[in-house]
Phi, psi and omega in degrees: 000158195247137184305149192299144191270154187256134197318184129320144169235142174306323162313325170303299192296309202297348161297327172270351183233018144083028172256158175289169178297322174325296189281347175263326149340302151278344192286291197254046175247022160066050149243076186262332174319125154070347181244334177253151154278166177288325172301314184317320193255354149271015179277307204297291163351265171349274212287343132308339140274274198321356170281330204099337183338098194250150181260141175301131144314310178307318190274339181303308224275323182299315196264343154261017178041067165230148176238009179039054130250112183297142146283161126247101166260138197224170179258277186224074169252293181323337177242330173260179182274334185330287189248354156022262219315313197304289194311306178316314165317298239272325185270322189287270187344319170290329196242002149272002174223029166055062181218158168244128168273106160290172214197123194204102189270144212243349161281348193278319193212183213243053153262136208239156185283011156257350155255007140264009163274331171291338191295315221266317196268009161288338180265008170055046200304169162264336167216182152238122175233139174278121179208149196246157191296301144311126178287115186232179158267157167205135166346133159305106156285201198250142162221156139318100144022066142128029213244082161341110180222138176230144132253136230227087162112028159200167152213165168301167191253020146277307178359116165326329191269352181253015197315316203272330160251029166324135168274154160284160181085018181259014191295344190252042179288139142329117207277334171303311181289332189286339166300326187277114212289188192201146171236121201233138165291117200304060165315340187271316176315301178333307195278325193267324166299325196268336140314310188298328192301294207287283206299311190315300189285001155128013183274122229226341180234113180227135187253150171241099189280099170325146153325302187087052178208185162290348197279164179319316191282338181295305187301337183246026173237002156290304155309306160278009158291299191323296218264345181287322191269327189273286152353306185258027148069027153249150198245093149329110188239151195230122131270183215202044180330253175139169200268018185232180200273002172270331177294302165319299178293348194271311177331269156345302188293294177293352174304297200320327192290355194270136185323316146257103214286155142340145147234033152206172198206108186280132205227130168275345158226163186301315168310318163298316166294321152355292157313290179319324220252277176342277216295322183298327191291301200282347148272004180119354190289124169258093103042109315314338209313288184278355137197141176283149181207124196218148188253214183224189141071316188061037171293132213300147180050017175220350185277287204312328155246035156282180176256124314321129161351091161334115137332141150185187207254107186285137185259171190243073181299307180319321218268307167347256196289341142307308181286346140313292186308316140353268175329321217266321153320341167271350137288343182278317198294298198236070206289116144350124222265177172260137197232159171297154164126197151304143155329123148299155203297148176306146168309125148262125174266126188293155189238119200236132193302131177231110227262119209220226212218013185258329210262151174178149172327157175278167186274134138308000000 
């Protein structure tokens, strides 16, 4: 039997491509800015392919005491359509920067985020990002000690921004977790574009039919509903709606009965407007002629095919879980000291009006 062939060694490539072991060392530990030319390092490239050459995940791990794998803990992003992108986004970033995402959906199993944080840091990740379907507030959890952590579609209620909706029980935050910066989508910016849009083409009674609830997103695409309309010397009117596509339509109806009906309709989500655009059909209306109608989320396979195309407000799912992951590797690099105080403020990320066939002048 003939012995088994012996593996390629970084001495090899740098012998097939006529460079020192150095330079193929940075070239494929990727510090190549400013100390190699670019041919050189497609050379070193090449002749590690053409070797077969593979670097030990096992000696990478040793010798930079990494195990190059992100946790990610999510509530139900991994099983739903909802937030896809972000996590999806957020795992592409990781795995263009040689990182692996273990993955531990807190819907799959009868688990809590402090025991998948003990679990994920027993697997010796190198960072952690916590990220939610939904945009929340949430308990800082207990993590490892010095143990790189972001957060994605939440932040903590230490936060500036989560202070007035705190979960209770956060007085014992871990001063590491409290640190963990986070990235959210500007709901509120979002809610002051899809007003500002509506007053611009000349619509002057414009309603917004609301959540009705406490959460973030409501209070702050409420808020910027107000204040863009109050801002332009217009009376802002809110309703207190709710988040489904029957809510919309019930709404929707009784509005029309009123002598002057609204002609444009702000929806805190793609679904309430669904509704709201049925109820229009079925009073005789035509979408924009006879009312405008602009949404929230731009949720996937579904704004785009109603009737007429929903107008609506994009959450930045994509810009989201890059710019975490973004984050949370420039803490893996170069970690931070840890300092006293509050969370710093969330990252926002804009959320940008996506212009479909529902918005239109008022009708005369």
């Amino acid at each position: 039997m003939a012995p088994p062939a012996r593996r390629p060694t970084s001495a090899d490539v740098a012998a097939r491509a006529g460079v020192s072991r150095a330079t193929v060392s940075m070239v494929l530990n990727n510090r190549v800015e400013g100390t190699v030319a670019p041919a050189t390092r497609e050379k070193v490239l090449r002749a590690a392919e053409e070797l077969g050459y593979a670097r030990s995940a096992i000696a990478l791990s040793l010798k930079q005491q990494r195990t190059r794998t992100i946790g990610l803990i999510t509530d139900e992003i991994a099983t739903s359509p909802w937030a896809g992108r972000m996590v999806r986004a957020a795992s592409m970033a990781a795995a263009r920067a040689d990182y692996m995402v273990i993955t531990v959906d807190l819907s799959l199993r009868d688990a809590s985020v402090e025991g998948a944080l003990r679990t994920l840091a027993e697997r010796q990740v190198d960072g952690l990002l916590y990220a939610t379907m939904g945009r929340r507030v949430v308990p800082a959890p207990a993590a490892r000690p010095g143990l790189p952590m972001v957060l994605l579609n939440c932040e903590t209620a230490d936060g500036p921004d989560g202070a007035e909706s705190a979960a209770a029980g956060s007085s014992s935050v871990d001063p590491q977790l409290v640190e963990a910066p986070s990235f959210v989508p500007d709901d509120y910016e979002g809610a002051r574009r899809a007003a500002r849009r509506l007053a611009e083409v000349g619509h002057e009674r414009i309603v917004m039919l609301s959540g009705g609830d406490s959460s973030v997103a409501c209070l702050e695409r409420e808020a910027g509903f107000r204040d863009e309309l109050e801002e332009r010397g217009l009376e802002p009117e809110v309703v207190d709606a709710g988040w489904q596509m029957d809510d919309g339509y019930r709404w929707l109806t009784l509005l029309l009965r009123e002598e002057a009906p609204p002609t444009a309709v702000f929806c805190i989500r793609d679904r309430v407007a669904a509704g709201v655009l049925h109820a229009a059909s079925a009073a005789g209306l035509q979408v924009p002629r006879d009312l405008s109608v602009i949404g929230f989320d731009d949720e996937d396979y579904f704004a785009e095919t109603l009737t007429p195309p929903l107008t609506t407000i994009g959450l930045p799912h994509v810009e989201m879980g890059e710019q975490a992951m973004a984050r949370l590797l420039a803490l893996i690099d170069a970690p931070e000291a840890p300092g006293a105080g509050a969370a710093p403020a969330p990252v926002r990320i804009p959320c940008p009006l996506v212009e479909r066939e529902t918005v239109g002048r008022p009708h005369d």
